[in-house]
C-alpha positions in Angstrom: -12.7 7.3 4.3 -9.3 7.2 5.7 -6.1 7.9 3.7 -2.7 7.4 5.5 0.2 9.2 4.0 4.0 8.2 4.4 6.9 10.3 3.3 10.5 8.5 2.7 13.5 10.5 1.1 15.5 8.2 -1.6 19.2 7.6 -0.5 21.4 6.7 -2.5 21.5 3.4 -0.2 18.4 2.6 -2.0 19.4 3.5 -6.1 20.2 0.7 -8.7 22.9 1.6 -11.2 20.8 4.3 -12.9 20.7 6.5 -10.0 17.3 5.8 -9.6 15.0 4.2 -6.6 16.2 0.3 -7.0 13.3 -2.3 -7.0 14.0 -4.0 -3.9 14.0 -0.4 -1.9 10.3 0.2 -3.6 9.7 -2.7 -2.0 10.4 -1.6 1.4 8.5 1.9 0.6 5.7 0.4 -0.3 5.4 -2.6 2.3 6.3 0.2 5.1 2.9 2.4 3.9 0.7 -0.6 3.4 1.4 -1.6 6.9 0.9 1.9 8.9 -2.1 2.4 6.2 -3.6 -1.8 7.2 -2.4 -0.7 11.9 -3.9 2.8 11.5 -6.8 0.9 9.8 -7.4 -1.9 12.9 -5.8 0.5 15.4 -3.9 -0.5 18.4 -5.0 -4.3 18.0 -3.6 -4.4 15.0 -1.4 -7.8 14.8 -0.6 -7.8 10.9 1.5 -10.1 8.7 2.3 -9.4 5.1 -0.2 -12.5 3.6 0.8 -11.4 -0.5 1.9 -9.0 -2.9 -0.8 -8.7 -5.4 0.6 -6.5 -7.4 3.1 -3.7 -7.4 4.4 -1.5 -10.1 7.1 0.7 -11.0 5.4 3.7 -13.2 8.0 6.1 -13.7 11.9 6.7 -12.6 12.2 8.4 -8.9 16.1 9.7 -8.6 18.2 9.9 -5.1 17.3 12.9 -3.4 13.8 13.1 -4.0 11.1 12.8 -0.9 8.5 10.7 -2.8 4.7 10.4 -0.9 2.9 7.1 -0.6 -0.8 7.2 -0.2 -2.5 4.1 1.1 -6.3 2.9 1.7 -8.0 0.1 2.4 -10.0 -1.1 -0.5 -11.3 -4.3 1.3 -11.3 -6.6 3.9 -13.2 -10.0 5.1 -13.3 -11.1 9.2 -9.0 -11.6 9.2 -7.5 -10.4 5.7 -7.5 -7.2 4.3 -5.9 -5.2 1.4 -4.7 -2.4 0.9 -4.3 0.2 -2.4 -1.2 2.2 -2.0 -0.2 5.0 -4.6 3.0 7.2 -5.3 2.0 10.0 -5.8 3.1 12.0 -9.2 6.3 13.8 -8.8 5.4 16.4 -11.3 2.3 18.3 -11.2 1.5 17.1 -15.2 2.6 13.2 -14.1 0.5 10.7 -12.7 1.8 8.0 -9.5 5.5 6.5 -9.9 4.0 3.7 -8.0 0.8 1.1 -7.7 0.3 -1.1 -5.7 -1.7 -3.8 -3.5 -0.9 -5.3 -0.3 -2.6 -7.8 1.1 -2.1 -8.1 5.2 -3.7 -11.3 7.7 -4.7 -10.3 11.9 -2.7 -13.5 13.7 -2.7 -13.9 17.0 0.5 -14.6 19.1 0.8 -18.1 17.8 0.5 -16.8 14.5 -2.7 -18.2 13.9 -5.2 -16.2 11.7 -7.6 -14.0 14.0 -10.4 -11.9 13.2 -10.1 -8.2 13.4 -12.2 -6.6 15.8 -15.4 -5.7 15.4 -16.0 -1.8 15.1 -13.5 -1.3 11.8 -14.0 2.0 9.7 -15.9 1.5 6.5 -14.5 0.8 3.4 -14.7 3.7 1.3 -12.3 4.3 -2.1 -11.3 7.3 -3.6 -13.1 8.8 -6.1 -9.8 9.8 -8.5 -9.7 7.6 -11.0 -6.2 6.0 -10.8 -8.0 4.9 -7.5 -11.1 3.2 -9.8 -8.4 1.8 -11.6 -5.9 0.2 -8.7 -9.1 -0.9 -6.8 -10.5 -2.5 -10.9 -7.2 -4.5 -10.7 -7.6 -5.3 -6.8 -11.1 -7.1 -7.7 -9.9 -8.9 -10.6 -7.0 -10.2 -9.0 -9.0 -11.2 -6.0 -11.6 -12.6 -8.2 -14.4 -10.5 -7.1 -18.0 -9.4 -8.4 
């Protein structure tokens, strides 16, 4: 199992009126570590588009000047989609994740066409924690799965 980490320090570019990390600044957090989680995932043949948003949510204020870790894995893919599970992780020890969330990315090729990934992918392997259970719970209902 493979967990990608990104690291981004909250300017106050990126606060709402509060003083804390604005929505649309999550946004960009979150798609920026669901994308190096989805390349580092396919590798260097990675093509990737956002495809949707399943889900992303906002657990707990995160004020300017903090460095906030986002944790990402890939919870599933088929031949040319995949998604991935992306956490922020708790800013006090006693605190679970600020963030959930669920990416879901498509391979295209240069006309923007869907593609499949290649063959020899990394396993698909989730975390044992349970607010991992619970993200990748939510990923399978969304998705409709068994």
């Amino acid at each position: 199992m493979s967990t990608t980490a990104s690291h981004k320090l909250v300017l106050p570019s990126d606060a709402n009126h509060h003083g804390t990390l604005y929505a649309g600044a999550m946004l960009r957090f979150v798609l920026e570590a669901g994308y190096a989680t989805a390349w580092k995932h396919v590798g260097p043949q990675a093509n990737l588009v956002l495809r949707r948003v399943l889900n992303m949510e906002c657990l707990r204020p995160v004020p300017v000047g903090l460095v906030v870790e986002i944790q990402g894995v890939v919870m599933h893919r088929t031949s040319a989609y995949l998604v991935c599970g992306l956490l922020g992780m708790p800013i006090e020890a006693d605190q679970g994740p600020w963030s959930e969330a669920l990416l879901g990315f498509a391979q295209v090729d240069d006309d923007g066409r869907l593609a499949h990934f290649p063959v020899s992918l990394p396993e698909i392997e989730t975390p044992d924690e349970m607010t991992w259970k619970r993200l990748e719970a939510r990923m399978k209902k969304l998705l409709r799965l068994r």
